[in-house]
C-alpha positions in Angstrom: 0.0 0.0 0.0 2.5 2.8 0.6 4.6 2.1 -2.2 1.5 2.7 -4.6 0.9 5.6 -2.3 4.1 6.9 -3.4 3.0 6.2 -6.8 0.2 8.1 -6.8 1.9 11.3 -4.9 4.6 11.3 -7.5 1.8 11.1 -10.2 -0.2 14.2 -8.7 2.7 16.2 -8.5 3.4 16.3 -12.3 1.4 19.1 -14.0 -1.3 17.6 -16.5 0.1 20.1 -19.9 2.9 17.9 -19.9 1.0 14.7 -20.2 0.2 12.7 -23.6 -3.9 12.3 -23.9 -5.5 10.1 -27.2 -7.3 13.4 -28.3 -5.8 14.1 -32.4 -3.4 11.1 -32.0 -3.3 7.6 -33.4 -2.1 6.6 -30.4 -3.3 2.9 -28.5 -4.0 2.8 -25.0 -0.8 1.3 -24.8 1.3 4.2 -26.7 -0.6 6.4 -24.3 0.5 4.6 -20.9 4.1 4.2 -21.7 4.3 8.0 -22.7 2.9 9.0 -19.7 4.1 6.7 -17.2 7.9 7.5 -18.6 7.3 11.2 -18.2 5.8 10.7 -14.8 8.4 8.6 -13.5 11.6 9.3 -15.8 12.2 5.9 -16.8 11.7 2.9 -19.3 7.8 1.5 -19.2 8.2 -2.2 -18.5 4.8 -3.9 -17.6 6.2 -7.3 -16.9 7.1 -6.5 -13.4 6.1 -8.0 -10.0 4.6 -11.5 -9.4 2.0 -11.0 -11.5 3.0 -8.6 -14.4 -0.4 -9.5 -16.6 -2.2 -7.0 -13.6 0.1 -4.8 -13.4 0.1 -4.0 -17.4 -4.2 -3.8 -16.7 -3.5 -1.5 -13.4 -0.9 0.8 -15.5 -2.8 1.6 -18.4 -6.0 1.8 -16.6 -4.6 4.5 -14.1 -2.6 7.2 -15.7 -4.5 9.8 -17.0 -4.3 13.9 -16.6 -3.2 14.4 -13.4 -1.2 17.1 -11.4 -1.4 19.7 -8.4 0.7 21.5 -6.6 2.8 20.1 -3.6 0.5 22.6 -1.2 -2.7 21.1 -3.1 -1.2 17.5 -2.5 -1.0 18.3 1.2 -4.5 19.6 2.0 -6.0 16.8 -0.2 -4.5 14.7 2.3 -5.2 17.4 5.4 -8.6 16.9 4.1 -8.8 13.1 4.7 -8.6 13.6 8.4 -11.9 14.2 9.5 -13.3 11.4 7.6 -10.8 8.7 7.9 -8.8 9.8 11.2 -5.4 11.2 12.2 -3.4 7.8 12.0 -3.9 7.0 8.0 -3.9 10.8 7.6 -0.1 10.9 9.4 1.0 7.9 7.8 0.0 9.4 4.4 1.8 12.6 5.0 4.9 10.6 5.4 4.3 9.2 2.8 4.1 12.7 1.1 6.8 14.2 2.6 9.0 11.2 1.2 8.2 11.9 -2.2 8.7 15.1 -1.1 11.6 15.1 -0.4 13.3 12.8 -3.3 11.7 15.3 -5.5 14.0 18.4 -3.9 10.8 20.4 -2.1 11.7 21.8 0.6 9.7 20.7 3.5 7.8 21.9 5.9 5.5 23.7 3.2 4.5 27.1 4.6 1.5 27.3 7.0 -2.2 27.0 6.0 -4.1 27.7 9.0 -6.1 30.7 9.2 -8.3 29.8 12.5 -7.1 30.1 16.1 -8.8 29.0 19.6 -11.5 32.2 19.9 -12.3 32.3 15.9 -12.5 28.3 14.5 -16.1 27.9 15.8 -17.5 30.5 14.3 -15.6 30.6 11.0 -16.2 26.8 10.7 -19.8 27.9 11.2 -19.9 30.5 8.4 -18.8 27.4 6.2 -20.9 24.6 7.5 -24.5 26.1 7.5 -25.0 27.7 4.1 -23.9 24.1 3.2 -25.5 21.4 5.9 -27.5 24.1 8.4 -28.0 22.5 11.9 -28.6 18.7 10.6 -25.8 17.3 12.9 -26.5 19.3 16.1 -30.7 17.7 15.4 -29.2 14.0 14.1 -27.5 13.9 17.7 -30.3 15.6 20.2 -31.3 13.4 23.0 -27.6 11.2 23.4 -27.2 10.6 27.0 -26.0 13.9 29.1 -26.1 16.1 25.8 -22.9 14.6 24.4 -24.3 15.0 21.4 -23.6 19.2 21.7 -20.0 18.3 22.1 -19.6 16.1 19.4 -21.5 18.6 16.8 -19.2 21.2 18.4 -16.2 19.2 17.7 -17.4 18.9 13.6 -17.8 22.6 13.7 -14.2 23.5 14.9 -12.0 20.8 13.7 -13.7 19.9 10.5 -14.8 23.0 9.1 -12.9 25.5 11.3 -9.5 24.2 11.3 -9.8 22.0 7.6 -11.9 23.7 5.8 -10.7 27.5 6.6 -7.4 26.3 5.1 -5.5 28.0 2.5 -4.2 25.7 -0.6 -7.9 24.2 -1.3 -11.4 26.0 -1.7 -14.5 25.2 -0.4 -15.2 23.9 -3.7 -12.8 21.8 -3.9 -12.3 20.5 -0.8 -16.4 19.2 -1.1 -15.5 17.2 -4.1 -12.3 15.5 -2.3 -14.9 14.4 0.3 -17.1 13.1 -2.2 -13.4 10.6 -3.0 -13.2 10.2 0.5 -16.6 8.9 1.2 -17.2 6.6 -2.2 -13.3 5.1 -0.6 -14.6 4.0 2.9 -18.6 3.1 1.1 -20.4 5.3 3.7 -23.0 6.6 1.4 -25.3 7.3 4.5 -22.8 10.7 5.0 -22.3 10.5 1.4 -25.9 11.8 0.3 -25.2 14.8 2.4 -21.6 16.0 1.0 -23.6 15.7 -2.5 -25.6 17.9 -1.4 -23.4 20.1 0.0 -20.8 19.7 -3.0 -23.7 21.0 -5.3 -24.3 24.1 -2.8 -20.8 24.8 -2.6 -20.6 25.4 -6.7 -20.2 21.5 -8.0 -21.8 20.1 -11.2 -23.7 17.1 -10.7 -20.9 16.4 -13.8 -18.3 17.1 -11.8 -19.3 15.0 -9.1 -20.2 11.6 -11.2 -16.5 12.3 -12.7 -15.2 12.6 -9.0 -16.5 8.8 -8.5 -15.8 7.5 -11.6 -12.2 8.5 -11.0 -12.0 6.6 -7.9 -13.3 3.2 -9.7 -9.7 1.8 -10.2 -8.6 2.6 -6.6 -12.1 1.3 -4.9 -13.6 -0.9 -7.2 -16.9 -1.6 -8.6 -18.8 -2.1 -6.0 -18.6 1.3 -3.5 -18.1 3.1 -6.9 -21.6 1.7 -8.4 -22.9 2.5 -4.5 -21.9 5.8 -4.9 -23.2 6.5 -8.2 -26.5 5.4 -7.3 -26.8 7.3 -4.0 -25.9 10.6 -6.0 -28.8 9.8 -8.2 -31.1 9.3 -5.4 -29.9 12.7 -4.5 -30.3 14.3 -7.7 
């Protein structure tokens, strides 16, 4: 797992103008995969690797498409993760970052992001979260023994939205439709039908959105990717 990891970090990091697509070219799927995959990784194409080589020729040319972001854009995808999947894959993914990172010659730490501190991340988490999702959590949890509930909604408000989604390096926008990846990865499509709704608030395209799971078929498989696809048309 972290060695694909590092895979796909190096991949995001190349900027997608430099990459080979089949638009005006004769080119097979093939011819597309190896021009890409050497430009991505500066060196010789060769399929017939691992134990099982006839896989990794399907998962190559299957996989390497237009990509490529920033290394600031890299990070808060994966700042971005946290709140849905929790701090320890979240840390172990940064390290995996900061690796590639760091064989790559960027200069790490990358600055700062944060724009909340202890008297303002409630309320600017706030500002973000109820044009987008109103009070849903705070009513979903009313009646849990000795109000807990108050604290746990509070604890979405500053964490999730204040201290993620204030963050420089990702927009609202944006960061919806990474939680849309997030959620059609672990299959909750219960929490799912609300980010859909809250992408499309934020500014997504119900377009944008089915391409957001269809991009995450070859890492999740059929299965939670059909899921997904069929919750967002409940939705809309």
């Amino acid at each position: 797992m972290k060695k694909f990891l590092v895979l796909i970090v190096s991949a995001m990091l190349i900027q997608p103008n430099i990459l080979f697509a089949a638009e005006g070219k004769k080119m097979t799927r093939s011819d597309i995969c190896k021009k890409n995959y050497e430009k991505l990784f500066n060196s010789d194409w060769n399929p017939n690797v691992g134990s099982d080589p006839e896989m990794m020729a399907i998962l190559q040319k299957y996989i390497f498409g237009e990509v490529g972001v920033t290394p600031l854009e890299v990070r808060e995808t994966l700042y971005q993760c946290a709140p849905f999947i929790g701090f320890p894959k979240t840390l172990n993914a940064i390290g995996v970052m900061n690796e590639v990172f760091k064989e790559r010659g960027i200069e790490t730490p990358l600055e700062m992001a944060g724009t909340t501190d202890e008297k303002s991340r409630f309320e600017k988490g706030a500002a973000i979260q109820k044009p987008l999702y109103g009070d849903e959590i705070s009513k979903a949890l009313e009646g849990l023994p000795e109000n807990m509930g108050e604290d746990v909604a509070r604890f979405l408000t500053e964490f999730c939205f204040g201290d993620i989604y204030t963050r420089n390096g990702l927009d609202v926008k944006k960061r919806e439709l990474m939680t849309i990846s997030i959620l059609v990865t672990t299959g909750d499509t219960e929490t799912l039908k609300s980010h859909i709704k809250g992408a499309l608030k934020a500014g997504n395209s119900k377009e944008t959105i089915t391409a957001a799971m269809i991009q995450c078929l070859p890492y999740v498989g059929f299965p939670k990717t059909i899921a997904a696809l069929k919750c967002l048309k409940g939705v809309i």
